[in-house]
NUTOR-171790 format. One record per residue: x, y, z of N, C-alpha, C, O in turn; residue number from 0; residue in three letters. Coordinates in pm, 1 decimal. Layout:
// NUTOR-171790
ATOM | n_x | n_y | n_z | ca_x | ca_y | ca_z | c_x | c_y | c_z | o_x | o_y | o_z | num | residu
ATOM | X | Y | Z | X | Y | Z | X | Y | Z | X | Y | Z | NUM | ALA;
...
// end
This chain:
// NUTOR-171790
ATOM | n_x | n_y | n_z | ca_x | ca_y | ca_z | c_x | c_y | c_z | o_x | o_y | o_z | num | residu
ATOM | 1034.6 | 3164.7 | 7170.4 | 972.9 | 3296.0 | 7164.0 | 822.9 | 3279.3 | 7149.3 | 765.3 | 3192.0 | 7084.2 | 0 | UNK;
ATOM | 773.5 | 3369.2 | 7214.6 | 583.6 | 3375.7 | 7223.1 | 579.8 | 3467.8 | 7096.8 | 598.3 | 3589.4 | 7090.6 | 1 | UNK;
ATOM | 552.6 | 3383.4 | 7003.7 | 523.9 | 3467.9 | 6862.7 | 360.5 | 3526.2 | 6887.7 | 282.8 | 3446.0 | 6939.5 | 2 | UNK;
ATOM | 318.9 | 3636.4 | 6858.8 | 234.2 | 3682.8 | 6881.4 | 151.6 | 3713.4 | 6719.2 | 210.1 | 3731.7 | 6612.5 | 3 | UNK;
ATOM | -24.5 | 3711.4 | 6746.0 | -99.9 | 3727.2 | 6620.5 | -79.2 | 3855.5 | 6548.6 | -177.0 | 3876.3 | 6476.8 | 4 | UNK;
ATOM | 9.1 | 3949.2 | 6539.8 | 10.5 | 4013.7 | 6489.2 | 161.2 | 4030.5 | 6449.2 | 259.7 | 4048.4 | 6520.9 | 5 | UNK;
ATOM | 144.2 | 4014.1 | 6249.4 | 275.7 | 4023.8 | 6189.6 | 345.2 | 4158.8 | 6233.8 | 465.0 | 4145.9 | 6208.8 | 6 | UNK;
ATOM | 321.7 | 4274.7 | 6285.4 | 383.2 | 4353.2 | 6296.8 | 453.8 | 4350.2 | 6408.1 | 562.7 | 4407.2 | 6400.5 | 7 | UNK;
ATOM | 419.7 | 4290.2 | 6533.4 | 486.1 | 4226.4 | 6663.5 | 601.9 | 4171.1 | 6640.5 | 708.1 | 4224.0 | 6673.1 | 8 | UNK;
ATOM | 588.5 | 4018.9 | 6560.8 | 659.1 | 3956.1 | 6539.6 | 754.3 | 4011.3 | 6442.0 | 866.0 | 3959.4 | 6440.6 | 9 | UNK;
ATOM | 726.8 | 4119.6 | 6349.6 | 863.7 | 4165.2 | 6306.0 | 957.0 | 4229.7 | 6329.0 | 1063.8 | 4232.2 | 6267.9 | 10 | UNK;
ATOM | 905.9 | 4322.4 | 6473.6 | 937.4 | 4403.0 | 6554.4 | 1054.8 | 4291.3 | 6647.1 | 1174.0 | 4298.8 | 6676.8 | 11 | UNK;
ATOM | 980.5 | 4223.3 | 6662.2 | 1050.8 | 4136.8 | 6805.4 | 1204.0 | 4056.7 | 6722.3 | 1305.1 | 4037.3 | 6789.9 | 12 | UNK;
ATOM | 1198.3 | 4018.1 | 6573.0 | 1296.3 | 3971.1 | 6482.8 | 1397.8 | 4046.4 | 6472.8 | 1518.0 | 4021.2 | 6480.6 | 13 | UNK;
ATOM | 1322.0 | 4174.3 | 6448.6 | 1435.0 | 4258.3 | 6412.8 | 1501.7 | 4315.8 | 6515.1 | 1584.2 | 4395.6 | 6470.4 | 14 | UNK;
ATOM | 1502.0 | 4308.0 | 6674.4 | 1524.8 | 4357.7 | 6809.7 | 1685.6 | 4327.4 | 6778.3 | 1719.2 | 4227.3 | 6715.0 | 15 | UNK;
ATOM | 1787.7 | 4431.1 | 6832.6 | 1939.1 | 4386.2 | 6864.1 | 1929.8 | 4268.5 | 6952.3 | 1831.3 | 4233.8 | 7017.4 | 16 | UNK;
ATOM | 2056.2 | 4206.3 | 6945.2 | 2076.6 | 4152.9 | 7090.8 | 2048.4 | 4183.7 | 7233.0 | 1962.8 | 4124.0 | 7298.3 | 17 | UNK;
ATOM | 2121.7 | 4276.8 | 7277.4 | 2088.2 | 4332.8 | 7367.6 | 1967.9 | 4372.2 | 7433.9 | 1960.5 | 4395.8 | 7554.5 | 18 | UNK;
ATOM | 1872.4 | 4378.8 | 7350.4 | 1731.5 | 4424.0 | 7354.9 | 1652.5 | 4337.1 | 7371.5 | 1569.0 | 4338.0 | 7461.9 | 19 | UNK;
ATOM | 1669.0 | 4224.7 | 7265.6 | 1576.2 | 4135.4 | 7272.6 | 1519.0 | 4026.1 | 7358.1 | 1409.9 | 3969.8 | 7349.0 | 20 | UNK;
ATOM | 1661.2 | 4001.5 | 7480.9 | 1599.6 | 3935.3 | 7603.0 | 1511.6 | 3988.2 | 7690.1 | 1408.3 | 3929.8 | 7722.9 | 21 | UNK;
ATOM | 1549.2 | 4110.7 | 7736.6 | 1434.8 | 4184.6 | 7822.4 | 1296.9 | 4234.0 | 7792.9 | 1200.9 | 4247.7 | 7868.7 | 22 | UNK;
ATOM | 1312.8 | 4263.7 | 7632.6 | 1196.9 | 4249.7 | 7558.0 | 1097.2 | 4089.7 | 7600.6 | 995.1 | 4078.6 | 7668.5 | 23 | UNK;
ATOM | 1163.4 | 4004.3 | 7542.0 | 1103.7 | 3873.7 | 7575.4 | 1079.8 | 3814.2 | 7660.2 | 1004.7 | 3716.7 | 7656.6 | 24 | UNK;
ATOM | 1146.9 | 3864.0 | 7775.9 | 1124.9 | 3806.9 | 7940.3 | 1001.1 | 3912.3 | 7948.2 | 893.8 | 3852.2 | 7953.4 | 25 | UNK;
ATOM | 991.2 | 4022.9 | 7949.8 | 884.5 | 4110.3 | 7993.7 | 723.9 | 4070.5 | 7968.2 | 630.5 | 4056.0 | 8047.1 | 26 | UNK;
ATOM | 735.6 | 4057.4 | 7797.4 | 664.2 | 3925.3 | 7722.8 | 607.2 | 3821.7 | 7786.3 | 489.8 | 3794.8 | 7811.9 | 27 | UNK;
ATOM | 719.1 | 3762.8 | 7809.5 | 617.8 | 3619.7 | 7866.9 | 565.1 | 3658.5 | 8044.1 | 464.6 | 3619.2 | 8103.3 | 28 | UNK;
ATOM | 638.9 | 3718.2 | 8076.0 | 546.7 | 3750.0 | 8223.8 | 415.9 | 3838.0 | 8197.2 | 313.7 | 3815.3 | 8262.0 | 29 | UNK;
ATOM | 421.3 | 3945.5 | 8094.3 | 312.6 | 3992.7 | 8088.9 | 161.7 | 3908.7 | 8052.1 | 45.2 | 3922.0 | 8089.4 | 30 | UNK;
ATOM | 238.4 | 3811.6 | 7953.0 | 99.6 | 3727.5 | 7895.7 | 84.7 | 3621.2 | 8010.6 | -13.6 | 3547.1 | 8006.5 | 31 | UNK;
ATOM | 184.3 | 3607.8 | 8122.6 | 140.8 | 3495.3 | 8194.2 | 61.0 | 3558.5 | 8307.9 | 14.1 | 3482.9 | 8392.9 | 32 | UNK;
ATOM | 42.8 | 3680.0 | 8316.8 | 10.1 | 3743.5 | 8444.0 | -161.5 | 3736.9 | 8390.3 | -247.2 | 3691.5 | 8466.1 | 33 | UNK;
ATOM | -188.6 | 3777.3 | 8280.8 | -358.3 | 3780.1 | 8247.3 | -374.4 | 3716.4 | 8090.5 | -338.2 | 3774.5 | 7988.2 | 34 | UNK;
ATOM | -426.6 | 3606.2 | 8096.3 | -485.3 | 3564.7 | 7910.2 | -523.7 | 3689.1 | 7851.8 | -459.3 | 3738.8 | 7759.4 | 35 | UNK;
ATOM | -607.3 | 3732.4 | 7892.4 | -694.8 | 3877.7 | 7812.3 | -598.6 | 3948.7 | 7753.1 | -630.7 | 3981.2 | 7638.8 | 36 | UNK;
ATOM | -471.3 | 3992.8 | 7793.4 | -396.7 | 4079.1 | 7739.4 | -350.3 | 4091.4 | 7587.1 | -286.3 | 3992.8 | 7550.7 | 37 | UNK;
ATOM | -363.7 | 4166.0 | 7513.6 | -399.1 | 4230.9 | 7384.9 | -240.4 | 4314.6 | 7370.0 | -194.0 | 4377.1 | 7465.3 | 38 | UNK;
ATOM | -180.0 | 4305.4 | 7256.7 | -60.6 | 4376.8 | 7221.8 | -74.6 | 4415.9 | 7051.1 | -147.3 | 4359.1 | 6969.5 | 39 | UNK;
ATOM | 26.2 | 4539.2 | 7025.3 | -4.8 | 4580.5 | 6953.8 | 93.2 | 4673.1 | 6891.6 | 112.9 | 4751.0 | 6984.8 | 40 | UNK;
ATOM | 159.0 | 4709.5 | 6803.9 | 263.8 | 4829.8 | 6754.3 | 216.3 | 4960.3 | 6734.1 | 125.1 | 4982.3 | 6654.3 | 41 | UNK;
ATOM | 274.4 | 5054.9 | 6804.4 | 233.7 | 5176.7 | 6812.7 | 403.0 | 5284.5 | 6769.2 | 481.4 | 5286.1 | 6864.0 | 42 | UNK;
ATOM | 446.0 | 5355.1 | 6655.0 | 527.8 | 5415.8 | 6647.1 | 624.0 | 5361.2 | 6747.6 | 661.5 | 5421.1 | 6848.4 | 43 | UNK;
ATOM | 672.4 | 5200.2 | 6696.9 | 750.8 | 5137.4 | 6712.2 | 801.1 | 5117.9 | 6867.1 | 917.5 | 5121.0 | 6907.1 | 44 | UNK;
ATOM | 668.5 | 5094.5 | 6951.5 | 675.5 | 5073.0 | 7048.3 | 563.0 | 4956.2 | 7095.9 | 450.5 | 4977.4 | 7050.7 | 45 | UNK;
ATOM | 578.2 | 4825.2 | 7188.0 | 464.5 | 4749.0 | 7180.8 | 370.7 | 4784.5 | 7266.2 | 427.7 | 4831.7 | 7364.6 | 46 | UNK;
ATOM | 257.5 | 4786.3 | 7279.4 | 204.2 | 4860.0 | 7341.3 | 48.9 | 4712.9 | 7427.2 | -29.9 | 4634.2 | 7374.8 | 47 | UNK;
ATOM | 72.8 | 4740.6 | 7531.8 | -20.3 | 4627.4 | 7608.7 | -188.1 | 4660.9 | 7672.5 | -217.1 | 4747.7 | 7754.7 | 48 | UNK;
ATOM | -266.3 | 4578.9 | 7616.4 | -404.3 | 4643.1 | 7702.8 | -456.3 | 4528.0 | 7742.8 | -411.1 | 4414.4 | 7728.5 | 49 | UNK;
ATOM | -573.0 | 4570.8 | 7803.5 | -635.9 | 4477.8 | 7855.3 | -830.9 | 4520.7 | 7835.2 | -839.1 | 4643.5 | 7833.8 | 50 | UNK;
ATOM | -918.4 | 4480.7 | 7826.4 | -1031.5 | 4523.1 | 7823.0 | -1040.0 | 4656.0 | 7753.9 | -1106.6 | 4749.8 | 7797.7 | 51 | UNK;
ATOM | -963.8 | 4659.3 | 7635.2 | -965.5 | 4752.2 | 7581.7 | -885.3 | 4849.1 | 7634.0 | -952.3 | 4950.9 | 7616.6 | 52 | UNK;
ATOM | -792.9 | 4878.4 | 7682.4 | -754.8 | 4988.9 | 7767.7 | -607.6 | 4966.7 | 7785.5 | -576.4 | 4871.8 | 7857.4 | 53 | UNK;
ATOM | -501.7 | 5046.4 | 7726.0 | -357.9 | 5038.4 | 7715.7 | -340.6 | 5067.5 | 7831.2 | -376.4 | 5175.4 | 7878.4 | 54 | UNK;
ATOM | -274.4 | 4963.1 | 7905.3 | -204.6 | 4977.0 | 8059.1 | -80.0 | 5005.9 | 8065.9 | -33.4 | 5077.1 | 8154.8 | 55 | UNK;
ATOM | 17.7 | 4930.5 | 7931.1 | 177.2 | 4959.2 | 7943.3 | 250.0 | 4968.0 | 7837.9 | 196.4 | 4953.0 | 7728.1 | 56 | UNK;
ATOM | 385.9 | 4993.8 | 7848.3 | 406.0 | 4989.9 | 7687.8 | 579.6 | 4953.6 | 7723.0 | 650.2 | 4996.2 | 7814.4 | 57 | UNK;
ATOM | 607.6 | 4871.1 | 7625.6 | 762.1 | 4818.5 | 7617.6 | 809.8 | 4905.9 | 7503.8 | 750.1 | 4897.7 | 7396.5 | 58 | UNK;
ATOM | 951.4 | 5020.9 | 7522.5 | 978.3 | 5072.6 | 7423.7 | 1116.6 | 5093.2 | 7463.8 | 1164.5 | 5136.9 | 7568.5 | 59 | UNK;
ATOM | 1190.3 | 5035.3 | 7313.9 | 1340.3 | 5003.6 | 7345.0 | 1421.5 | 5171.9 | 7352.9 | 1376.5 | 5251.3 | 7270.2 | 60 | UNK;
ATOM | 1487.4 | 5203.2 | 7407.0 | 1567.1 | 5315.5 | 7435.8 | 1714.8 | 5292.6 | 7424.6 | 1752.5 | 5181.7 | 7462.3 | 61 | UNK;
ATOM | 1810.8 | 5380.4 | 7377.6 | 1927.9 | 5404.8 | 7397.1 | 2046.5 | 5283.7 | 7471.3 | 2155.5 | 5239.1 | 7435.5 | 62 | UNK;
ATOM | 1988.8 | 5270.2 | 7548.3 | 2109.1 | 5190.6 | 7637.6 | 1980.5 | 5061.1 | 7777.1 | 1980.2 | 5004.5 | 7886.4 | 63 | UNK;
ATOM | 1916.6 | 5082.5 | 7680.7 | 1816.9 | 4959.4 | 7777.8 | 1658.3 | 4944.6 | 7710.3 | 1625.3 | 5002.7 | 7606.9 | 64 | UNK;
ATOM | 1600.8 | 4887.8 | 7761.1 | 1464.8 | 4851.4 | 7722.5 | 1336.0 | 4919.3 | 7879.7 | 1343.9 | 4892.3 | 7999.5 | 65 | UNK;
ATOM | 1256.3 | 4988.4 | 7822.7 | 1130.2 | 5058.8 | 7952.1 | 1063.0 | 5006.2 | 7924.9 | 1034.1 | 4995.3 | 7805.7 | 66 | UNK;
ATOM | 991.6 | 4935.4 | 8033.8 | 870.0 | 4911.9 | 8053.1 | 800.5 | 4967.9 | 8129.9 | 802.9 | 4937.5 | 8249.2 | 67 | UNK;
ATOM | 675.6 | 5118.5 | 8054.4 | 605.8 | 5179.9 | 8103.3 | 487.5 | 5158.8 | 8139.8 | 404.6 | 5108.3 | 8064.1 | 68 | UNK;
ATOM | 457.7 | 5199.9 | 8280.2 | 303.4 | 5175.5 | 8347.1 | 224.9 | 5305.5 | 8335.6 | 236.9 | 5401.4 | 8411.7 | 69 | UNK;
ATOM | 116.9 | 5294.1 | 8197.6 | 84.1 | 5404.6 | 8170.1 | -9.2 | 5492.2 | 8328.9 | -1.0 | 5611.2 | 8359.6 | 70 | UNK;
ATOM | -73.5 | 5404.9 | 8386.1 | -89.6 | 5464.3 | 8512.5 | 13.2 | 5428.8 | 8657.3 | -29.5 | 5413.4 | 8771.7 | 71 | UNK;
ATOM | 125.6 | 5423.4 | 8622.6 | 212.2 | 5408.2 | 8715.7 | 219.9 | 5490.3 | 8866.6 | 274.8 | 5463.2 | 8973.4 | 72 | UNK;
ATOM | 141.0 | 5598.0 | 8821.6 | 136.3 | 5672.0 | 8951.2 | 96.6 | 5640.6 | 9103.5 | 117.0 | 5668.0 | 9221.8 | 73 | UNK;
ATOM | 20.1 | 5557.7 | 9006.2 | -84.7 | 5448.4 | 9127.4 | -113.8 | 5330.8 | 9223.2 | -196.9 | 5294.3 | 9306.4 | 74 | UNK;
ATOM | 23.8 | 5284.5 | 9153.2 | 81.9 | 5128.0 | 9156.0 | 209.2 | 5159.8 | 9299.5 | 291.5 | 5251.2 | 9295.2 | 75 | UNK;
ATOM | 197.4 | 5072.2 | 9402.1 | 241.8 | 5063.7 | 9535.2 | 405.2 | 5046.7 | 9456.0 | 401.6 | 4983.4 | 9350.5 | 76 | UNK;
ATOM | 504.9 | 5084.0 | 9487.9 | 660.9 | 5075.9 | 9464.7 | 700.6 | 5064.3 | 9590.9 | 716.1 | 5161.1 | 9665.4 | 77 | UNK;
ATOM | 726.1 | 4903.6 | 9634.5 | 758.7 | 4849.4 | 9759.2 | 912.3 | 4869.1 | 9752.6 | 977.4 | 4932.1 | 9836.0 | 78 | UNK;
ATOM | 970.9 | 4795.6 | 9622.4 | 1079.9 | 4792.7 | 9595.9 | 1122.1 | 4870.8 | 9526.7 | 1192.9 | 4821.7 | 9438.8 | 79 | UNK;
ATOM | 1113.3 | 4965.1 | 9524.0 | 1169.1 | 5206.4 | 9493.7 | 1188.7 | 5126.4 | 9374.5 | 1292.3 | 5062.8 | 9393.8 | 80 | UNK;
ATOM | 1149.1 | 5103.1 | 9281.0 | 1228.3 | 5070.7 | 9155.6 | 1164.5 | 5156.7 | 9036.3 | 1226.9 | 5194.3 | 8937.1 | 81 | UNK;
ATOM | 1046.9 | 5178.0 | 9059.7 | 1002.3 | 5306.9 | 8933.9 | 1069.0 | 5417.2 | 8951.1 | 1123.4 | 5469.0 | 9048.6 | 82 | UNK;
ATOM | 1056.2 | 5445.7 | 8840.0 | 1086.1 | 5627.0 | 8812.1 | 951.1 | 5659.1 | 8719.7 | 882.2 | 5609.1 | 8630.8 | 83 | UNK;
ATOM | 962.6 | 5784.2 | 8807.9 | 899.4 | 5863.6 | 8698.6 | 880.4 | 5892.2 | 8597.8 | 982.6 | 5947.5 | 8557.2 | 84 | UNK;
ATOM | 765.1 | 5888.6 | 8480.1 | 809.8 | 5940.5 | 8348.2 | 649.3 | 6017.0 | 8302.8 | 562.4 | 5976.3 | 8225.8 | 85 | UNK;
ATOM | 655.0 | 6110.1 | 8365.5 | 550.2 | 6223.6 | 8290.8 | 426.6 | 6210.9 | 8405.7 | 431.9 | 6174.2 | 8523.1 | 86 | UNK;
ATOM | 352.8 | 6240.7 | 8351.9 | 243.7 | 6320.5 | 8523.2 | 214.1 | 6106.0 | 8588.1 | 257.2 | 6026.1 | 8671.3 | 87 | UNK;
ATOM | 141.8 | 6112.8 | 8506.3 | 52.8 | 5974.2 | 8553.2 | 161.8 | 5821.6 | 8569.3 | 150.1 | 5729.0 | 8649.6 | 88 | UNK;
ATOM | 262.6 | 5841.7 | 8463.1 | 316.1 | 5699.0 | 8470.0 | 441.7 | 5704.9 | 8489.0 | 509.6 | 5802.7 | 8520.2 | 89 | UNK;
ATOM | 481.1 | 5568.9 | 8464.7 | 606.9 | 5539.1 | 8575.7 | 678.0 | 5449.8 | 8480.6 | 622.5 | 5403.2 | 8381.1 | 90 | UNK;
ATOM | 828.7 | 5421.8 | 8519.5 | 876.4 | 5299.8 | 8429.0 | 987.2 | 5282.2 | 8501.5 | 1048.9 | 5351.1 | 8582.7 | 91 | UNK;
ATOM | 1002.6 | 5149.6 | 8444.0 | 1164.4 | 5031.1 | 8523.4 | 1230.5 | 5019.7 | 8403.3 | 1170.2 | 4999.6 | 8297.9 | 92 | UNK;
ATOM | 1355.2 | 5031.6 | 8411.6 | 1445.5 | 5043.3 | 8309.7 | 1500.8 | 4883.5 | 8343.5 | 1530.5 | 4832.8 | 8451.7 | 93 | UNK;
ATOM | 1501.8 | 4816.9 | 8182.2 | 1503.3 | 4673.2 | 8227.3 | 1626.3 | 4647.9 | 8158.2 | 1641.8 | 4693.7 | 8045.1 | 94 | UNK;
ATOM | 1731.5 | 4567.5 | 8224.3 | 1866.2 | 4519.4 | 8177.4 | 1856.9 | 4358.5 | 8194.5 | 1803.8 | 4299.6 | 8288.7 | 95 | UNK;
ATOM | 1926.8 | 4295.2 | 8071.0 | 1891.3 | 4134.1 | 8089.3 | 1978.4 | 4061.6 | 8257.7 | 1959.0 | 3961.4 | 8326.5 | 96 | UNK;
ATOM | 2060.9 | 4161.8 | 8262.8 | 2157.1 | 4057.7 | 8339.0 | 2087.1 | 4104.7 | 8516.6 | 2156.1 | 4055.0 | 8605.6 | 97 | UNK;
ATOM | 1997.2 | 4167.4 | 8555.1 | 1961.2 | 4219.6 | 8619.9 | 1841.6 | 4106.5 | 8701.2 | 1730.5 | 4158.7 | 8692.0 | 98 | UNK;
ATOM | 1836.8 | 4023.4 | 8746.8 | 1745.5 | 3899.9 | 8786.4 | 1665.3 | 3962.6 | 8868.2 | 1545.6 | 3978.1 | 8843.8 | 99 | UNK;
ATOM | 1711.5 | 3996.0 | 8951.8 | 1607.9 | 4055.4 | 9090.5 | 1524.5 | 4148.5 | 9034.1 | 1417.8 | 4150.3 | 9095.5 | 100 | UNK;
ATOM | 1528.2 | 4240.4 | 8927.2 | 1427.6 | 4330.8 | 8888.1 | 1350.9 | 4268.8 | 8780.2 | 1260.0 | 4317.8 | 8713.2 | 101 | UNK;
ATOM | 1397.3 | 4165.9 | 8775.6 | 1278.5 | 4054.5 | 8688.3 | 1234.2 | 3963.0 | 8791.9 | 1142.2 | 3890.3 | 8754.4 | 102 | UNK;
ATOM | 1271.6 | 3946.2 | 8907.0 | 1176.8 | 3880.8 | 9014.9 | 1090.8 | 3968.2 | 9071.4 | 1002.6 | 3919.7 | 9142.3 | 103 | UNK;
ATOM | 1095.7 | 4107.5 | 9054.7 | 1039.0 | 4189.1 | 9132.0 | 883.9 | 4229.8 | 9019.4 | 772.1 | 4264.1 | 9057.9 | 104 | UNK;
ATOM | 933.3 | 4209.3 | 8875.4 | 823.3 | 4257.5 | 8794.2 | 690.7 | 4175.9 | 8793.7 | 611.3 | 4250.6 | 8736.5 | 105 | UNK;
ATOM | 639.7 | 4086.5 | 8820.3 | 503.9 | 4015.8 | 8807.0 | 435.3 | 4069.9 | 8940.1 | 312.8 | 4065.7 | 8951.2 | 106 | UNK;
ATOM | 501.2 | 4111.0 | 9021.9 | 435.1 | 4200.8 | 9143.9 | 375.6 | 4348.4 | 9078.3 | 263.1 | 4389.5 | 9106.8 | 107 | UNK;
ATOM | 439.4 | 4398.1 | 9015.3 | 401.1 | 4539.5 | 8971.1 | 285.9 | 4530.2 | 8794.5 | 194.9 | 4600.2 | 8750.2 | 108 | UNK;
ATOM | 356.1 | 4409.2 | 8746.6 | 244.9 | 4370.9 | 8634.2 | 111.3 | 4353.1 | 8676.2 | 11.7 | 4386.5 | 8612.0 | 109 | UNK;
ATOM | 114.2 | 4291.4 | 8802.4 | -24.9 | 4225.7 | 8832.5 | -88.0 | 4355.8 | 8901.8 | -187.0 | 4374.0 | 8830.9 | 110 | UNK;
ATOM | -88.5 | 4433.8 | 8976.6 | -116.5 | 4551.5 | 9019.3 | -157.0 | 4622.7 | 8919.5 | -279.8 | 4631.6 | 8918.3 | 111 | UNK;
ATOM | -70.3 | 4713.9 | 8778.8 | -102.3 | 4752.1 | 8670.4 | -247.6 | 4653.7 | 8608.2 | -353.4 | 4711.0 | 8582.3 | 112 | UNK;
ATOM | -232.0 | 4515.9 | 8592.5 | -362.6 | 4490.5 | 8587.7 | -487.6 | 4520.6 | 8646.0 | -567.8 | 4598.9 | 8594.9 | 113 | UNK;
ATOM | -507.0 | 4455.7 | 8759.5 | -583.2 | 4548.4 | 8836.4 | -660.4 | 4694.4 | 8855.9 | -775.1 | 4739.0 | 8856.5 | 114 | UNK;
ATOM | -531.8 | 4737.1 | 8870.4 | -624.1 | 4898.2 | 8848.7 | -665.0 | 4932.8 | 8672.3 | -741.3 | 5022.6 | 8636.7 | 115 | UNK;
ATOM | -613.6 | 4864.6 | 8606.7 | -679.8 | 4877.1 | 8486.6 | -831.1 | 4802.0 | 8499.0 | -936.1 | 4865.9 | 8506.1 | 116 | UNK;
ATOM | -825.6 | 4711.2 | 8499.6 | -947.6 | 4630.1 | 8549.8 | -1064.1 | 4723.0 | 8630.9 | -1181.9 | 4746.0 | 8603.9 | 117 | UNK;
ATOM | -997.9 | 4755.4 | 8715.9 | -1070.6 | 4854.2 | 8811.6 | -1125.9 | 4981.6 | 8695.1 | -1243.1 | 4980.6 | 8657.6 | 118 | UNK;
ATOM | -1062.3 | 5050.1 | 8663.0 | -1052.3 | 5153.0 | 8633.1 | -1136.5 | 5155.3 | 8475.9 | -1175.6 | 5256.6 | 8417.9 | 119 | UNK;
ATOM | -1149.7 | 5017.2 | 8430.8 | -1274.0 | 5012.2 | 8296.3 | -1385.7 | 4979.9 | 8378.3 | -1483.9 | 5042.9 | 8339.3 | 120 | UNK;
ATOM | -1410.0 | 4908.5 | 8474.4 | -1509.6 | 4887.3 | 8546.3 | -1638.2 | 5048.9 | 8557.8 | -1761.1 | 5057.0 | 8558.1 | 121 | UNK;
ATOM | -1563.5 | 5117.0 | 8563.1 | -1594.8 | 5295.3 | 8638.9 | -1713.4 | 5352.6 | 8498.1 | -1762.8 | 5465.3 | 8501.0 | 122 | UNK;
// end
């Protein structure tokens, strides 16, 4: 596990069910492998990801799966239809561990979400 500098992460990520805690942690390590800069953080028990200052996404466990939301998802190319909608601007993939191909498909849509964040502090 990528234990992260902040005790509240790491207690978050301990205390995750089973079920939860792989897709949590796969999401994890692709996110930190996609940009060093990236910054995480607990927000009303949700982890929440930025970059240059600027929250791009947020991992928040739900009911019967784990979302990983692209706070500007609206913007981000969906080659492979796999977002949904969730509120005006952003978007999210509902992530299941046993599900491979939508974890081969995510460092395409991470790295994009970077980007236009990048872009978009630039302005």
């Amino acid at each position: 596990m990528h234990f992260s500098e902040h005790v509240e992460v790491n207690t978050f990520l301990q205390n995750l069910s089973y079920p939860y805690r792989l897709p949590v942690l796969q999401t994890r390590r692709l996110l930190f492998q996609a940009d060093a800069e990236i910054y995480e953080t607990i927000h009303r028990g949700n982890i929440i990801f930025s970059i240059n200052h600027e929250d791009f996404c947020v991992i928040k466990v739900v009911k019967n799966s784990v979302r990983l939301i692209f706070l500007n998802g609206a913007y981000i190319r969906d080659r492979k239809h796999i977002l949904m909608s969730f509120g005006l601007k952003s978007r999210c993939i509902e992530l299941y561990e046993a599900n491979v191909e939508l974890f081969n498909a995510l460092p395409e849509y991470i790295r994009e979400a970077i980007r236009l964040t990048k872009l978009s502090s630039k302005v």
